[in-house]
C-alpha positions in Angstrom: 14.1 13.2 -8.9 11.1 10.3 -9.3 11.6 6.6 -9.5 8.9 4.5 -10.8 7.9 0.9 -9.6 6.6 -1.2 -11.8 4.2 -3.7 -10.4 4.6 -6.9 -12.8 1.6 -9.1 -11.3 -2.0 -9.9 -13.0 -3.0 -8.3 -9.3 -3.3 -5.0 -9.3 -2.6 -4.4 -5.6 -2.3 -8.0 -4.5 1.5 -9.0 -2.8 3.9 -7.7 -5.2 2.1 -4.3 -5.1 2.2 -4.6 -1.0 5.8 -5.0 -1.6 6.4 -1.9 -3.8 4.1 -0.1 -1.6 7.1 -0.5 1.0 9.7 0.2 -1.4 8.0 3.5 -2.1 7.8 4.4 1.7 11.6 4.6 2.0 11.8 6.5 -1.2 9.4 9.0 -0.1 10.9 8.8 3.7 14.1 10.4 1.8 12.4 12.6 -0.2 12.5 11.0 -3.6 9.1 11.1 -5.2 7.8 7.7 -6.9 5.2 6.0 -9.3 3.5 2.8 -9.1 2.9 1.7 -12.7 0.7 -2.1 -13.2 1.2 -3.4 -16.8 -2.0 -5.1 -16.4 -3.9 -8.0 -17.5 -4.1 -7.4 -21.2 -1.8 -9.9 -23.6 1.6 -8.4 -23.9 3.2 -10.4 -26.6 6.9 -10.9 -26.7 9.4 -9.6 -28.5 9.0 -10.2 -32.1 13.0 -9.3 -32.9 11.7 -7.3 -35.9 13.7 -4.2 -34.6 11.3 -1.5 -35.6 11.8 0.1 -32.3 15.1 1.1 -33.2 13.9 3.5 -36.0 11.2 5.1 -33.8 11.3 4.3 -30.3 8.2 2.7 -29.7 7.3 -1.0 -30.5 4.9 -1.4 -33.0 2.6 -3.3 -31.1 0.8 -0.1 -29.1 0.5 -1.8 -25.3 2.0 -1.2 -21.8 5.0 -1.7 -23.4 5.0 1.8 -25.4 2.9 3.6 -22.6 6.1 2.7 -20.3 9.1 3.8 -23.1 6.6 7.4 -23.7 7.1 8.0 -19.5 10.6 6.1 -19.1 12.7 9.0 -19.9 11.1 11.0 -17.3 12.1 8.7 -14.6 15.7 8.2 -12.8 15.1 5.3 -11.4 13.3 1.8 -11.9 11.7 -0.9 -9.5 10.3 -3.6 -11.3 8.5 -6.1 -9.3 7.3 -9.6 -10.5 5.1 -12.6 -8.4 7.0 -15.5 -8.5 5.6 -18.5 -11.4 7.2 -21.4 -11.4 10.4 -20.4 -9.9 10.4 -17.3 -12.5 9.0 -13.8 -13.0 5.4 -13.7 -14.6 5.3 -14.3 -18.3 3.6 -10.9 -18.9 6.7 -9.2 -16.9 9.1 -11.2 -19.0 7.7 -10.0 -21.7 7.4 -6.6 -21.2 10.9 -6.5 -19.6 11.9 -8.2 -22.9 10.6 -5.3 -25.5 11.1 -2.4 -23.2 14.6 -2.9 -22.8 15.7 -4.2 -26.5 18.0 -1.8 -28.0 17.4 0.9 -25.2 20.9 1.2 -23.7 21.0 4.9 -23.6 17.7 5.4 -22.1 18.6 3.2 -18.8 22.2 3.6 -18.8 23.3 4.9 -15.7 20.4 4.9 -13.6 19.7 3.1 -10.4 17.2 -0.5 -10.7 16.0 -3.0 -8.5 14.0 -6.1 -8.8 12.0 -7.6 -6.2 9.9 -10.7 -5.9 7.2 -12.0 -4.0 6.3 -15.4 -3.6 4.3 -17.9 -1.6 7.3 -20.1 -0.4 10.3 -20.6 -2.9 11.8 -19.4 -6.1 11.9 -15.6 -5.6 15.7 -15.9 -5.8 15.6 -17.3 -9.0 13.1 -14.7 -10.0 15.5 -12.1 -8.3 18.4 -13.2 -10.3 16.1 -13.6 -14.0 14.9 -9.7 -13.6 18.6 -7.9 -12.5 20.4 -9.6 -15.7 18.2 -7.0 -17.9 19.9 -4.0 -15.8 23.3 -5.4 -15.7 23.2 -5.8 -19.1 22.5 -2.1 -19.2 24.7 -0.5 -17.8 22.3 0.3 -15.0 23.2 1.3 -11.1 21.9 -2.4 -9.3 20.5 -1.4 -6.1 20.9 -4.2 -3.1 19.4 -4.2 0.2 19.4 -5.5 3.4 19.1 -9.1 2.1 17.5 -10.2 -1.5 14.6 -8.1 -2.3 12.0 -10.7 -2.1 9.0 -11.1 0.2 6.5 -13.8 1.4 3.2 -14.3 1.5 0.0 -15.4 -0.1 -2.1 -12.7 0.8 -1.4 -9.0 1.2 -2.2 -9.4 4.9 0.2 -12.6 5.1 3.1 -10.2 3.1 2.5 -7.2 5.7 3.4 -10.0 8.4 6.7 -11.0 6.8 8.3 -8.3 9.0 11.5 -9.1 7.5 10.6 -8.8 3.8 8.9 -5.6 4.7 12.4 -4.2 6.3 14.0 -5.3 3.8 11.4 -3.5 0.8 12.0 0.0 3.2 15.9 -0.5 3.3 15.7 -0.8 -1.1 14.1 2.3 -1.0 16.0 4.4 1.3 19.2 2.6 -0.5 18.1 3.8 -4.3 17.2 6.9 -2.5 20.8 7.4 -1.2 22.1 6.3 -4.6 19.9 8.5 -6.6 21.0 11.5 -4.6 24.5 10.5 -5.2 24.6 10.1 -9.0 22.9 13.6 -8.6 25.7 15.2 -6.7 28.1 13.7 -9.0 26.8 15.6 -11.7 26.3 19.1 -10.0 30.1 18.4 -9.2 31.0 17.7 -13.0 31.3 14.1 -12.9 30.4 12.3 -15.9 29.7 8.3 -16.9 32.6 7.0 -18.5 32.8 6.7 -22.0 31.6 4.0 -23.9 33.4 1.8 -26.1 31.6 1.1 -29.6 29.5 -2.8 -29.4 31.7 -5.4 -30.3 29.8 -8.3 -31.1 31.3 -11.8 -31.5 29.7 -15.1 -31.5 31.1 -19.0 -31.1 32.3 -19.3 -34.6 34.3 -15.9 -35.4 
């Protein structure tokens, strides 16, 4: 089993990646292999709605984006960590979250998530609660900790200090750890997701 951590901020190992860095202690503590993946600083455009991606997979405009949906499947678990701007998760994070996870129910349902945010003082709850709608709506595993997955600091040094936010990255990991292993055992012992009920889609005038 492998999780991968998705490190959402223009830094490649500034705070957030300090953050996941802990995260991926506690995974690897329990014996759960895991991948830190940084989208970069290139554009990443939002979603266009065009719905290409349904027909092939892969979104026509050839960034992070499809270089995360070729690996996803691969994976059975996801972290995705954001810095916190202006009381939200980056714009690039937003959207790359927004594209990767259009239309792509059956490639996430079922498997564990987590978000996490680092900030410098406030809005990481905010940012916490933007990035765990895309799993929820999903049908993903949301994976808690010890208290919200956030952390603070301004440096990587000042986020290694938060002692708490540290804890709390390790518990995440050891918790998606446990959770991992147990969606595992449920399938060696024959247990199966539930079945899904075709889409019904209504709207505010039908």
């Amino acid at each position: 089993m492998k999780a991968l951590l998705i490190n959402g901020s223009p830094h490649r190992r500034g705070c957030t990646y300090t953050a996941l860095g802990a995260v991926e202690a506690g995974l690897q503590e329990q014996g759960i292999d895991a991948d830190i993946m940084w989208i970069g600083t290139g554009a990443i455009s939002g979603c266009l709605g065009c719905g290409k991606c349904l027909k092939s997979g892969r979104c026509f405009i050839d960034d992070a984006v499809n270089q995360f949906l070729d690996d996803a499947s691969r994976y059975d678990a996801f972290v995705f960590g954001s810095p916190v701007h202006f009381a939200s998760a980056s714009g690039a994070l937003t959207s790359f979250m927004d594209r990767a996870f259009y239309g792509r129910g059956n490639l996430f349902a079922g498997k564990p998530a987590a978000a996490i945010a680092s900030c410098r003082r406030g809005g990481a709850t905010a940012t916490f609660d933007q990035l765990n709608k895309y799993f929820t709506i999903s049908n993903m595993v949301v994976v808690g900790s010890q208290y919200w997955n956030q952390v603070h600091g301004n440096t990587p040094e000042e986020v290694m200090r938060d002692e708490e936010g540290m804890q709390t990255m390790r518990t995440l990991g050891r918790n998606m750890a446990w959770i991992m292993k147990c969606i595992e055992a449920g399938k060696n012992a024959g247990i199966e997701m539930p079945p899904r009920e075709p889409v019904v889609r209504t709207n505010f005038i039908r």
